[in-house]
C-alpha positions in Angstrom: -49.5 13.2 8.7 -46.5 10.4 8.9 -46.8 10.5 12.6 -51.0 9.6 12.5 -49.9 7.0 9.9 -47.3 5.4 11.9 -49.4 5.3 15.1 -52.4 4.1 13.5 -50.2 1.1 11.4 -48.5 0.5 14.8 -51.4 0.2 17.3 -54.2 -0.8 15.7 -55.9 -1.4 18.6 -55.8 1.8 19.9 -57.5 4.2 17.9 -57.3 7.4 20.4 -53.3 6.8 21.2 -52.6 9.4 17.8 -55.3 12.1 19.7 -53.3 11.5 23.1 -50.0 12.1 21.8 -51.6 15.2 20.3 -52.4 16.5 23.9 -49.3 15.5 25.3 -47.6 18.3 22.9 -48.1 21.4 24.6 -46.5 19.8 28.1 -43.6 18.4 25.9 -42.8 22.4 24.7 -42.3 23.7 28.3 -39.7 20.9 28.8 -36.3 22.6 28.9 -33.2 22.4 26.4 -31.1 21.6 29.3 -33.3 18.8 29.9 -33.5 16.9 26.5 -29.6 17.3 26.5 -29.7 15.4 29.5 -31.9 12.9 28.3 -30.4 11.9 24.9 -27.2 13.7 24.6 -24.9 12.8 28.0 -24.1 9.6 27.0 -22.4 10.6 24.1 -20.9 14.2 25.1 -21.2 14.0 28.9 -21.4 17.2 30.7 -20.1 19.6 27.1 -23.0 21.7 26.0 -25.2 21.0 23.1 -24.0 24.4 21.9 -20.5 23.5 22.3 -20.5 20.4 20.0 -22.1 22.2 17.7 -19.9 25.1 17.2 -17.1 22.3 17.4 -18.7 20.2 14.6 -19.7 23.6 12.1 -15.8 25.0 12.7 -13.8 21.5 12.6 -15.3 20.8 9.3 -14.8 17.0 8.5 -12.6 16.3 11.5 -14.3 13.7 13.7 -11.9 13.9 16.4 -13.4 15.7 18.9 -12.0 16.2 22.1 -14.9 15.0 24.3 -16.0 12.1 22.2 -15.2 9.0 24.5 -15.5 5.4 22.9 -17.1 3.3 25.7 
């Protein structure tokens, strides 16, 4: 597994953290779309849906212009 490789290379001196992130999965599945959009997504899109930029993105083709894309 990449993920047991990289923690293992990474923190050496820790040789339960790969185990720990293991149990840590179930808890991060109940965490809600709406959530992870907020998390890594409203910096870049704001308050547009995840769904929205998508459909955008799949039916502008290789525009990058999108409405709600603010340079900062």
């Amino acid at each position: 597994c990449a993920l047991e490789e990289y923690v293992r290379s990474q923190y050496p001196n820790q040789p339960t953290r790969f185990g720990k992130l293991l149990l840590r999965l179930p808890a991060l599945r109940m965490v809600s779309s709406s959530v992870i959009e907020q998390l890594f997504f409203v910096r870049l899109v704001g308050k547009t849906p995840i769904e929205t930029l998508i459909r955008d993105m799949l039916l502008s083709g290789s525009s990058f212009n999108w409405p709600y894309m603010s340079i900062q």
